[in-house]
N, CA, C and O atoms as a printed pandas DataFrame, in Angstrom:
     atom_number atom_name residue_name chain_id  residue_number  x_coord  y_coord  z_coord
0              1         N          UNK        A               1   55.127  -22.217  103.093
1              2        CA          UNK        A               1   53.767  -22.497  102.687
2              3         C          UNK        A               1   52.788  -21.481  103.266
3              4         O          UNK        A               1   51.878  -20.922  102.654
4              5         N          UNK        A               2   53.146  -21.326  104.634
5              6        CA          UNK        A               2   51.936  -20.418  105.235
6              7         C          UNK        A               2   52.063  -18.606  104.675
7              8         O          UNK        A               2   51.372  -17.743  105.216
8              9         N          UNK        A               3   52.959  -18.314  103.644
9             10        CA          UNK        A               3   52.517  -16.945  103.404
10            11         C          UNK        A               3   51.499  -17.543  102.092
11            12         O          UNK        A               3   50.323  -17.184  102.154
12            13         N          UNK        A               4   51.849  -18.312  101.080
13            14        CA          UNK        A               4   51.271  -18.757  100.118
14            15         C          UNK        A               4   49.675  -19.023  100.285
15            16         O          UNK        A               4   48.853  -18.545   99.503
16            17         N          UNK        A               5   49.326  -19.861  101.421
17            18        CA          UNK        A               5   48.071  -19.697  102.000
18            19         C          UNK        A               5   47.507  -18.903  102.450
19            20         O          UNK        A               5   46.325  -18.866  102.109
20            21         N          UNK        A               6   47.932  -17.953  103.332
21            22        CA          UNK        A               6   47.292  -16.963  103.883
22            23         C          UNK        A               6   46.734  -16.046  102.707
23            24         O          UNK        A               6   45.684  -15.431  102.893
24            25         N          UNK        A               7   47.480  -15.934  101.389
25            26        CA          UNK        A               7   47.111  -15.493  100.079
26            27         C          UNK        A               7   46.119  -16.044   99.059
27            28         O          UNK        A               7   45.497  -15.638   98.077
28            29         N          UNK        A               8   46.287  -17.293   99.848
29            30        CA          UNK        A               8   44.753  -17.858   99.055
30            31         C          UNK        A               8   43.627  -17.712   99.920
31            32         O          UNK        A               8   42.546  -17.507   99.368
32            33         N          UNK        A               9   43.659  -17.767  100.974
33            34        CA          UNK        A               9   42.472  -16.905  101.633
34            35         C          UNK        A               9   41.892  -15.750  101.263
35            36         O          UNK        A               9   40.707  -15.448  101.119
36            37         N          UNK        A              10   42.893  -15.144  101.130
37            38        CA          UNK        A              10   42.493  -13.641  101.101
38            39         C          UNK        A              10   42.146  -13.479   99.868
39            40         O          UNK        A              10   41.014  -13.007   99.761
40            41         N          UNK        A              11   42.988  -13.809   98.337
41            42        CA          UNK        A              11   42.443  -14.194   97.148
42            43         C          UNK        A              11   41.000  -14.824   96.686
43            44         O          UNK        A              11   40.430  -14.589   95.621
44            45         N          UNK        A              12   40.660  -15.467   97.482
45            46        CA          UNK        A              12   39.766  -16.615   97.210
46            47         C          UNK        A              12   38.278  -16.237   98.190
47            48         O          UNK        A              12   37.416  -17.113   98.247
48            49         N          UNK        A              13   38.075  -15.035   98.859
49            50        CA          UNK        A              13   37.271  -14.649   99.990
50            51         C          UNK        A              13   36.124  -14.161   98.829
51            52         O          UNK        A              13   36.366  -13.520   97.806
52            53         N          UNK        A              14   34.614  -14.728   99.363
53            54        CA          UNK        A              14   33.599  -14.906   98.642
54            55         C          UNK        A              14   33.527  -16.059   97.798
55            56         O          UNK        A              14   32.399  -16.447   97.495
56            57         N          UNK        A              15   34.368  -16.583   97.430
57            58        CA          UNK        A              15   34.469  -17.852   96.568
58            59         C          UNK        A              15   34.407  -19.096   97.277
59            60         O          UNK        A              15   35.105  -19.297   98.271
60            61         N          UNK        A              16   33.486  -20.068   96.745
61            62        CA          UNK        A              16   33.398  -21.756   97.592
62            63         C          UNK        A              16   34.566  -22.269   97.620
63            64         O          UNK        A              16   34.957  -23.232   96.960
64            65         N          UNK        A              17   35.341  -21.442   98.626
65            66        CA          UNK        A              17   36.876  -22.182   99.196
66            67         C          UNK        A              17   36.930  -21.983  100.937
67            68         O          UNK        A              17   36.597  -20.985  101.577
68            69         N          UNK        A              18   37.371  -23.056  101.357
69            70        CA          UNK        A              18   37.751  -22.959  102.821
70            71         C          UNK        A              18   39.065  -23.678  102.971
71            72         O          UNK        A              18   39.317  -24.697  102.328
72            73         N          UNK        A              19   39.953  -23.096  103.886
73            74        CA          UNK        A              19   41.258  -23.733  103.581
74            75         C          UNK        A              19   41.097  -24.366  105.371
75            76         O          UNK        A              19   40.737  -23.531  106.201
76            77         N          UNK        A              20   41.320  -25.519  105.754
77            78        CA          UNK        A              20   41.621  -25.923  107.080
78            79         C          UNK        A              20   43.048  -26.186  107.113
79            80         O          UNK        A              20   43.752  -26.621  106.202
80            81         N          UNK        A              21   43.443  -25.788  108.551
81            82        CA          UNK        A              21   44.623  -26.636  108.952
82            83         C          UNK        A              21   45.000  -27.700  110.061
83            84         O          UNK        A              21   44.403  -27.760  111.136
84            85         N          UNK        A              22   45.844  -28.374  109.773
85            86        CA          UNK        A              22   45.516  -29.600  111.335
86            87         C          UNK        A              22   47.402  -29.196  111.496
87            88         O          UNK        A              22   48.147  -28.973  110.542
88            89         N          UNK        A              23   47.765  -29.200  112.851
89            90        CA          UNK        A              23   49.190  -28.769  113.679
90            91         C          UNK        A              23   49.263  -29.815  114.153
91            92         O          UNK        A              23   48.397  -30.564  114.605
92            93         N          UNK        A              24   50.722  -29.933  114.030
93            94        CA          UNK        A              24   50.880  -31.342  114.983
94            95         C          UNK        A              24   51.779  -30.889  116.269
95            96         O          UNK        A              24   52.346  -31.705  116.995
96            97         N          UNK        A              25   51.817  -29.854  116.400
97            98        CA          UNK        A              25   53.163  -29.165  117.229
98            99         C          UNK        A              25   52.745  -29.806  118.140
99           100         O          UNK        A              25   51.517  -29.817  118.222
100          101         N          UNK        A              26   53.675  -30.760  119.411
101          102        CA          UNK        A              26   52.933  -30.587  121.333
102          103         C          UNK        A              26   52.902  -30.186  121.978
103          104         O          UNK        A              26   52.626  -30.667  123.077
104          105         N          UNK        A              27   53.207  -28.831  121.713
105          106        CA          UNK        A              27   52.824  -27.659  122.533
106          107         C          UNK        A              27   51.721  -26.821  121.527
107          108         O          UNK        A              27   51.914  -26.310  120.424
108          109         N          UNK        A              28   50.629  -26.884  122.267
109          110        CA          UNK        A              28   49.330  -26.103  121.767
110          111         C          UNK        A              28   50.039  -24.661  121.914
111          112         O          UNK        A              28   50.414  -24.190  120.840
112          113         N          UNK        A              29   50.281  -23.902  123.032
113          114        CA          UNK        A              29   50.572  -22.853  123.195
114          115         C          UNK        A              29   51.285  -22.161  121.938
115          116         O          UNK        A              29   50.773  -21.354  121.162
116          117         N          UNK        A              30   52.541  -22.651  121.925
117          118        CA          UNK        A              30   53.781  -22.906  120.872
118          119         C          UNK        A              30   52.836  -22.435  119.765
119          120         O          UNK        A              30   52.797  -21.226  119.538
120          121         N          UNK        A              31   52.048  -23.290  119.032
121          122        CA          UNK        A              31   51.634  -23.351  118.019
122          123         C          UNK        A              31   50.740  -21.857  117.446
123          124         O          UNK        A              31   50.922  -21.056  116.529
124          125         N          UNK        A              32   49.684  -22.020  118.574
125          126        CA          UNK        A              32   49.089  -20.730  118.386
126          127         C          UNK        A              32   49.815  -19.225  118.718
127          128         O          UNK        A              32   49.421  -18.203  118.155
128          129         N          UNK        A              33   50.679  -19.224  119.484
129          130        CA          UNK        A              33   51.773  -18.267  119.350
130          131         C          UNK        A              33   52.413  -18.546  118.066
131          132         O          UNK        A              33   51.685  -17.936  117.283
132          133         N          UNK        A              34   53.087  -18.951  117.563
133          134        CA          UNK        A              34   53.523  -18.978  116.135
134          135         C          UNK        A              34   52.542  -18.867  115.015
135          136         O          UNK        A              34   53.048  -18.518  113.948
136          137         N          UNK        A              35   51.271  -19.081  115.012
137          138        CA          UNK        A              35   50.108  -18.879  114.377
138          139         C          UNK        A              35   49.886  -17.448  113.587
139          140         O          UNK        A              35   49.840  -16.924  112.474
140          141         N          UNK        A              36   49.736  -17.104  115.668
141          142        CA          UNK        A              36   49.770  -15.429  115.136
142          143         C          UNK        A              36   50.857  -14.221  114.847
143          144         O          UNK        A              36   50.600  -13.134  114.331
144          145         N          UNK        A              37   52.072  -14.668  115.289
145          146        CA          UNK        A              37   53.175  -14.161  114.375
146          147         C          UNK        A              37   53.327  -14.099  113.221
147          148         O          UNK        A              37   54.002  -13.281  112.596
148          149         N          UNK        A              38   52.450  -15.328  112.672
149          150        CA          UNK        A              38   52.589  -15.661  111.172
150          151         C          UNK        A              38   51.677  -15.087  110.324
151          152         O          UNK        A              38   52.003  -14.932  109.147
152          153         N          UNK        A              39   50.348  -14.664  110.791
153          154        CA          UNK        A              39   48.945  -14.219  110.601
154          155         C          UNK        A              39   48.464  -15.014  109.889
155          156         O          UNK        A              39   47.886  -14.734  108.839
156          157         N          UNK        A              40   48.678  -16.524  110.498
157          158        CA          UNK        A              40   47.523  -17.698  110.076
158          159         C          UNK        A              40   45.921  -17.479  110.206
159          160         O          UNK        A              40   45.348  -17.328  111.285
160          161         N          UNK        A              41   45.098  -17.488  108.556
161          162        CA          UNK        A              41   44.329  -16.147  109.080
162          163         C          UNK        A              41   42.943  -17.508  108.349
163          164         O          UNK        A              41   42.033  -17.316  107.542
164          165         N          UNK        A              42   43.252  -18.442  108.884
165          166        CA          UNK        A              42   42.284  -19.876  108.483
166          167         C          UNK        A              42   41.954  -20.347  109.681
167          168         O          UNK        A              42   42.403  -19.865  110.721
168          169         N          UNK        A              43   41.110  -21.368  109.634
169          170        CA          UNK        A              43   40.984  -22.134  111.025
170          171         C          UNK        A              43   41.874  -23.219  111.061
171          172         O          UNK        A              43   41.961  -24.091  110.196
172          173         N          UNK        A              44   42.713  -23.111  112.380
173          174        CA          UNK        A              44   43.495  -24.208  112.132
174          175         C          UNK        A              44   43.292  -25.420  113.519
175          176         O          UNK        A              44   43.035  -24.956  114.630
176          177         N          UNK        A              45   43.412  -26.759  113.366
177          178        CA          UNK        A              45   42.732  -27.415  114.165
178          179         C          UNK        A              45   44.236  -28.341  115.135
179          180         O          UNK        A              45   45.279  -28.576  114.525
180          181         N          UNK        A              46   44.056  -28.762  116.696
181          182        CA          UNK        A              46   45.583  -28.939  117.263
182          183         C          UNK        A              46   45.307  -30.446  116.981
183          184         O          UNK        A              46   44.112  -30.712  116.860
184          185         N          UNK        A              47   46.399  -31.746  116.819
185          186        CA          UNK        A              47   46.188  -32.810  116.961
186          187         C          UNK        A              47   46.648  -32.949  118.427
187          188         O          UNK        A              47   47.107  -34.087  118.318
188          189         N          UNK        A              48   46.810  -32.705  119.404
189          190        CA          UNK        A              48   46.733  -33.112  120.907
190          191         C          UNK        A              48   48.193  -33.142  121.285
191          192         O          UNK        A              48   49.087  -32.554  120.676
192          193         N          UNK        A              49   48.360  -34.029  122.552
193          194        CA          UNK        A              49   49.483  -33.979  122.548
194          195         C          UNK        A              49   50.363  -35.607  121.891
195          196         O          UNK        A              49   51.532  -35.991  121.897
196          197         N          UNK        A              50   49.636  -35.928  121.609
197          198        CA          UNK        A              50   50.338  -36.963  120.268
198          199         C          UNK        A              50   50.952  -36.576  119.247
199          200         O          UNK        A              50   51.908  -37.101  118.675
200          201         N          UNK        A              51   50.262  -35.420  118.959
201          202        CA          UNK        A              51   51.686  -34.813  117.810
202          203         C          UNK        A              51   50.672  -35.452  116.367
203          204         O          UNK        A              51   49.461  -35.298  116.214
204          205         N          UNK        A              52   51.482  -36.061  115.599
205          206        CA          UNK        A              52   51.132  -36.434  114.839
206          207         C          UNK        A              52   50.362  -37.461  114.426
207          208         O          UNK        A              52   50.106  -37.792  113.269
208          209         N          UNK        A              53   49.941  -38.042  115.642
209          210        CA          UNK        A              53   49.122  -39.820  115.939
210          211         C          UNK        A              53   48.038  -39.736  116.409
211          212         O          UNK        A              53   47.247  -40.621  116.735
212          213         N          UNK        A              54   47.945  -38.251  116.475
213          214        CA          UNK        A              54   46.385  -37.617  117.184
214          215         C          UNK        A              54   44.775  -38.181  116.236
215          216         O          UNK        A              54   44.773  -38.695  115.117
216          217         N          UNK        A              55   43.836  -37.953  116.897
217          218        CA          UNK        A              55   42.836  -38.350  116.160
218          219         C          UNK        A              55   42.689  -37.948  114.648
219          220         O          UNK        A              55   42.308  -38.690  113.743
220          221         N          UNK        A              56   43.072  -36.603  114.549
221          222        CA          UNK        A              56   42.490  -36.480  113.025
222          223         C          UNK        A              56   43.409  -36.813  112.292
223          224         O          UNK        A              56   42.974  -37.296  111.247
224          225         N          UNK        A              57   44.981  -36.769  112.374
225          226        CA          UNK        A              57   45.685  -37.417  110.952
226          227         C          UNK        A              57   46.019  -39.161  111.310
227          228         O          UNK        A              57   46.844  -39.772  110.630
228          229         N          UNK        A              58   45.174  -39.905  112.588
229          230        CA          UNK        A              58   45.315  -41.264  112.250
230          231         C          UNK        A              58   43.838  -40.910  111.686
231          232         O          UNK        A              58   44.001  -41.278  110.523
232          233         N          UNK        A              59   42.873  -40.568  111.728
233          234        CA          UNK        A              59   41.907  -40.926  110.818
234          235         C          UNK        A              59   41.760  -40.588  108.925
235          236         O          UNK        A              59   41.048  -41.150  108.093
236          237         N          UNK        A              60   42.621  -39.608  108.791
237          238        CA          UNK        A              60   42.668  -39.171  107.623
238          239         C          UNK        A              60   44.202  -40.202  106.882
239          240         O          UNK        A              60   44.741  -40.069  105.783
240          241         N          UNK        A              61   44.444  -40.934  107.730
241          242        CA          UNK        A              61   46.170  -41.453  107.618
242          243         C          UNK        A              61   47.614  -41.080  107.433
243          244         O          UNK        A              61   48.588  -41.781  107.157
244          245         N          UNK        A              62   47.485  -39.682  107.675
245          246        CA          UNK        A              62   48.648  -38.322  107.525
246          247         C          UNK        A              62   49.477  -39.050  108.313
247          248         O          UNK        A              62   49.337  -39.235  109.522
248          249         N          UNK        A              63   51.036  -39.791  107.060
249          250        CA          UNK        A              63   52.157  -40.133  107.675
250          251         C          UNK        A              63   53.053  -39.148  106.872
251          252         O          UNK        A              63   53.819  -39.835  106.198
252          253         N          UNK        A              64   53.221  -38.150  106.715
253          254        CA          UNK        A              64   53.971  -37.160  105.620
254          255         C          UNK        A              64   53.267  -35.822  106.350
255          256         O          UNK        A              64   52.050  -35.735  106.517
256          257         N          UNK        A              65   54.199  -34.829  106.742
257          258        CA          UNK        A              65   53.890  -33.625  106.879
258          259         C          UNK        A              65   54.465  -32.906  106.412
259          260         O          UNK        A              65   55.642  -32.902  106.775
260          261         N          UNK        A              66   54.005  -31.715  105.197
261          262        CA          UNK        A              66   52.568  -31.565  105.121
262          263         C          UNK        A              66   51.871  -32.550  104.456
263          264         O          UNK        A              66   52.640  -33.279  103.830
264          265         N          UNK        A              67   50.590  -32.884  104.339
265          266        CA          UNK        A              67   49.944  -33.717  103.393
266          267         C          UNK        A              67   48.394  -32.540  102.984
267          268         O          UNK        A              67   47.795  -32.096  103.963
268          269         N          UNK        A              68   48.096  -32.308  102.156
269          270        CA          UNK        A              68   47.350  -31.249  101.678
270          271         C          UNK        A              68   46.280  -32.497  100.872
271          272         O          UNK        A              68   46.600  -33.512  100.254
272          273         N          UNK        A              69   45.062  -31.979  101.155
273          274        CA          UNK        A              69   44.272  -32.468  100.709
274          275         C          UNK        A              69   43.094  -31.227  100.051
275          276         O          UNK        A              69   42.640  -30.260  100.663
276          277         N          UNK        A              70   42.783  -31.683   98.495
277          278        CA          UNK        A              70   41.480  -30.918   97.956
278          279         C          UNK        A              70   40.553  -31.672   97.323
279          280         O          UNK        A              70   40.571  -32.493   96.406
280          281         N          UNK        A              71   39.115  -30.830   98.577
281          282        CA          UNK        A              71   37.806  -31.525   98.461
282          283         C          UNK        A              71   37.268  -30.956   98.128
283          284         O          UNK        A              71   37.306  -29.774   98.468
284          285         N          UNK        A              72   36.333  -31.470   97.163
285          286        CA          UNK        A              72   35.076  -30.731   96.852
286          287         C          UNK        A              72   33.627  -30.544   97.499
287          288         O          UNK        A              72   33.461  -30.616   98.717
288          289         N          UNK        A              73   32.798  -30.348   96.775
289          290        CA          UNK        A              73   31.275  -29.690   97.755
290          291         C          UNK        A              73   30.735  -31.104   98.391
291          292         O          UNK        A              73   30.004  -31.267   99.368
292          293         N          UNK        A              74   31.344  -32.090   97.502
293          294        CA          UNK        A              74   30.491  -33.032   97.603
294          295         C          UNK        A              74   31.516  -34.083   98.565
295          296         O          UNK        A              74   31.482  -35.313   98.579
296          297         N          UNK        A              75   32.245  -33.350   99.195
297          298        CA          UNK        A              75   33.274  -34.474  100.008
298          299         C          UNK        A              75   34.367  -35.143   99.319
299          300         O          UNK        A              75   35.416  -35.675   99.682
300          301         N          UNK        A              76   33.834  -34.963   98.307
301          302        CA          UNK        A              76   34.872  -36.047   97.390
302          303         C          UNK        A              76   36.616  -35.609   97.228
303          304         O          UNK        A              76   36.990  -34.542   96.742
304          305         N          UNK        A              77   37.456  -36.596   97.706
305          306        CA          UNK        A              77   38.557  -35.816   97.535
306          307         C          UNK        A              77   39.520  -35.655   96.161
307          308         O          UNK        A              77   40.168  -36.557   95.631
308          309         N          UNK        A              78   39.444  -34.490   95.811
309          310        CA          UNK        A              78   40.027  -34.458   94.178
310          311         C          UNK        A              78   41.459  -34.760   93.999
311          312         O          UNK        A              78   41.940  -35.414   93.073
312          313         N          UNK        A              79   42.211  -34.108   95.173
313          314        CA          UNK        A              79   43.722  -34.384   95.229
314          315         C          UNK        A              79   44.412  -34.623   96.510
315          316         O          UNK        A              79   44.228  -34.210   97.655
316          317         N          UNK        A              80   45.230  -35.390   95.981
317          318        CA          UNK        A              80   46.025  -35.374   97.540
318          319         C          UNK        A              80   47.403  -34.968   97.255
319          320         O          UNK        A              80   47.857  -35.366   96.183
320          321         N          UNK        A              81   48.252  -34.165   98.095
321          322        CA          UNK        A              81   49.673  -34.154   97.943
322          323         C          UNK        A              81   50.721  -34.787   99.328
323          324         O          UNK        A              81   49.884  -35.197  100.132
324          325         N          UNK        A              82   51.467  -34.919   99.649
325          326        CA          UNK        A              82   52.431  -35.567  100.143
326          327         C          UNK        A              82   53.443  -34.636  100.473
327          328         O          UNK        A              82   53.436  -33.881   99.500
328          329         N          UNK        A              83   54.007  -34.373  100.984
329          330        CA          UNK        A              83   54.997  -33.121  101.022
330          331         C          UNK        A              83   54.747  -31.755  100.442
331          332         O          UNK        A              83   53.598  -31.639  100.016
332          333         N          UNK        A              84   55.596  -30.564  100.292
333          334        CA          UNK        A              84   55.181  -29.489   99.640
334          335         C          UNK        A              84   54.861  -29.109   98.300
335          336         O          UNK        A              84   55.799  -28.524   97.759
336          337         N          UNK        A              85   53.880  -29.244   97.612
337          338        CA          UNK        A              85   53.523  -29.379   96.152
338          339         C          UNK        A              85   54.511  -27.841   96.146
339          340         O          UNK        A              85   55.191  -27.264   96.993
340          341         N          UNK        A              86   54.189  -27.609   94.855
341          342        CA          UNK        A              86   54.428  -26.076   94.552
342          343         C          UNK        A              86   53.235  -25.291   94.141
343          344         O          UNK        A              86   52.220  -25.782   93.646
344          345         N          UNK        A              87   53.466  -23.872   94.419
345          346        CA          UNK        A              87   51.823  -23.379   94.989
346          347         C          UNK        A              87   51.576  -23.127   93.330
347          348         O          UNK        A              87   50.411  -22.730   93.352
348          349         N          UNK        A              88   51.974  -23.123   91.938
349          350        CA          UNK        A              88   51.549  -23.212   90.934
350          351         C          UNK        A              88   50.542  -24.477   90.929
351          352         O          UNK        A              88   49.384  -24.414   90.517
352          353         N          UNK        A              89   51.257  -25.812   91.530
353          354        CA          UNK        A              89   50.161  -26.832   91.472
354          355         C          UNK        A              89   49.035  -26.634   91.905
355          356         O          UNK        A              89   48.001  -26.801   91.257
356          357         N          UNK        A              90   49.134  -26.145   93.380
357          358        CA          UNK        A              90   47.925  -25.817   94.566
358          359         C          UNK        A              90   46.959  -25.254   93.171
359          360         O          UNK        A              90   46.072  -25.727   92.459
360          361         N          UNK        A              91   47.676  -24.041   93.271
361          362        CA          UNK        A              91   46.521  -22.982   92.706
362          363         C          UNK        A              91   45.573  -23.414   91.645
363          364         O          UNK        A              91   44.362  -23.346   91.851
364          365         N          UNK        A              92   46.209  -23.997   90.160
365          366        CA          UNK        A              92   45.739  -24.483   89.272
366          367         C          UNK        A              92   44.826  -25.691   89.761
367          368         O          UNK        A              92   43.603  -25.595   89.661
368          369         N          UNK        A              93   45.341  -26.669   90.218
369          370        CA          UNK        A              93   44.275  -27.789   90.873
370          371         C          UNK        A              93   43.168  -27.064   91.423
371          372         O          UNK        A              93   42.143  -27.252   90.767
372          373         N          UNK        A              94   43.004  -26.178   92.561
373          374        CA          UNK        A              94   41.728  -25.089   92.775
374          375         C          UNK        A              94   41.370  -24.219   91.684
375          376         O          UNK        A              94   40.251  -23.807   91.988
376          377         N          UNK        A              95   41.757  -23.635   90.411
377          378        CA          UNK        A              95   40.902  -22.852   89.873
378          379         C          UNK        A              95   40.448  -23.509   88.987
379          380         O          UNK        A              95   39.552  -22.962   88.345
380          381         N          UNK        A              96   40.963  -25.303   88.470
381          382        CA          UNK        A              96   39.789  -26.316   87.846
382          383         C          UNK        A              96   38.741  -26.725   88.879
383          384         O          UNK        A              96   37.601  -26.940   88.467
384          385         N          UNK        A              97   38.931  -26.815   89.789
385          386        CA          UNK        A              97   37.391  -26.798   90.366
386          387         C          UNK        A              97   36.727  -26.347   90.790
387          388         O          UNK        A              97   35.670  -26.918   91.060
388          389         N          UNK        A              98   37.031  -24.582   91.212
389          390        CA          UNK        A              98   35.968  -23.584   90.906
390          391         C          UNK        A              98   35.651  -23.297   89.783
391          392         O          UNK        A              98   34.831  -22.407   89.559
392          393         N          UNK        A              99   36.348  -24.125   88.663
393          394        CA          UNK        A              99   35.836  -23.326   87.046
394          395         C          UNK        A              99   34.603  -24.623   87.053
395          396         O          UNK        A              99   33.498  -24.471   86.531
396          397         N          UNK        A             100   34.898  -25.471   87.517
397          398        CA          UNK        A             100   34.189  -26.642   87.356
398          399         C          UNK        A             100   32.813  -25.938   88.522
399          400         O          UNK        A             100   31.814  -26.245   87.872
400          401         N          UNK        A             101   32.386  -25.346   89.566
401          402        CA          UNK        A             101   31.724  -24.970   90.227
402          403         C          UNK        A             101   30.907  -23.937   89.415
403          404         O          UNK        A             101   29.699  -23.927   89.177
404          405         N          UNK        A             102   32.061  -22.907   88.984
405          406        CA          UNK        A             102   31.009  -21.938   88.059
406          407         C          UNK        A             102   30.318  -22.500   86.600
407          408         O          UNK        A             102   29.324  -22.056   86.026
408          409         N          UNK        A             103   31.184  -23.611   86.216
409          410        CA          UNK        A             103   29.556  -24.094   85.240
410          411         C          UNK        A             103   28.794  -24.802   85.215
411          412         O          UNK        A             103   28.207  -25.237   84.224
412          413         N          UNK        A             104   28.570  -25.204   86.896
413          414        CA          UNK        A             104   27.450  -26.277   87.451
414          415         C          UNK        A             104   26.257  -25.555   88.060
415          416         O          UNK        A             104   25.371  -26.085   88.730
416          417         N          UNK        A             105   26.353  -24.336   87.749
417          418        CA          UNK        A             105   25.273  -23.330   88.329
418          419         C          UNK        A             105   24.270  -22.699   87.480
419          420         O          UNK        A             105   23.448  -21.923   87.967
């Protein structure tokens, strides 16, 4: 997944897209060392040392990793996935709602 992303960053730079990530690794270190081997080139956020029970995926309810979520301007969440979609899905699900962005302007 993470070369696929790092390509939608870079694809998508100037355009109303921000990609976040949440890690569940428990080792912070670990993580951000593997980060930058990888040239995770997003902001990515640690869930603690809970791992996966950390504040932000019990608040979002992330029992499936990965779980990918796409929001729009307005918060609203358009999709959710559950495991690894395929990045044909990703992509298409994002370029209906920047097409949907460019004719709300």
């Amino acid at each position: 997944m993470i070369p696929h992303e790092r390509s939608l960053v870079e694809k998508l730079q100037g355009k109303p897209f921000q990609l976040l990530g949440v890690n569940s690794d428990k080792d912070k270190k670990f993580y951000f060392k593997r980060a930058a081997e990888l040239k995770v080139n997003w902001r990515s956020f640690w869930c603690g040392e809970k791992e996966g029970a950390g504040p932000i995926p019990s608040q979002w309810r992330v029992n499936t990793w990965p779980t990918l979520y796409l929001i729009d301007g307005a918060g609203v969440i358009r999709q959710r996935w559950l495991g690894v979609p395929s990045n044909d899905e990703v992509d298409e699900a994002i370029d209906v709602l920047l097409a949907e962005i460019e004719h709300d302007k």
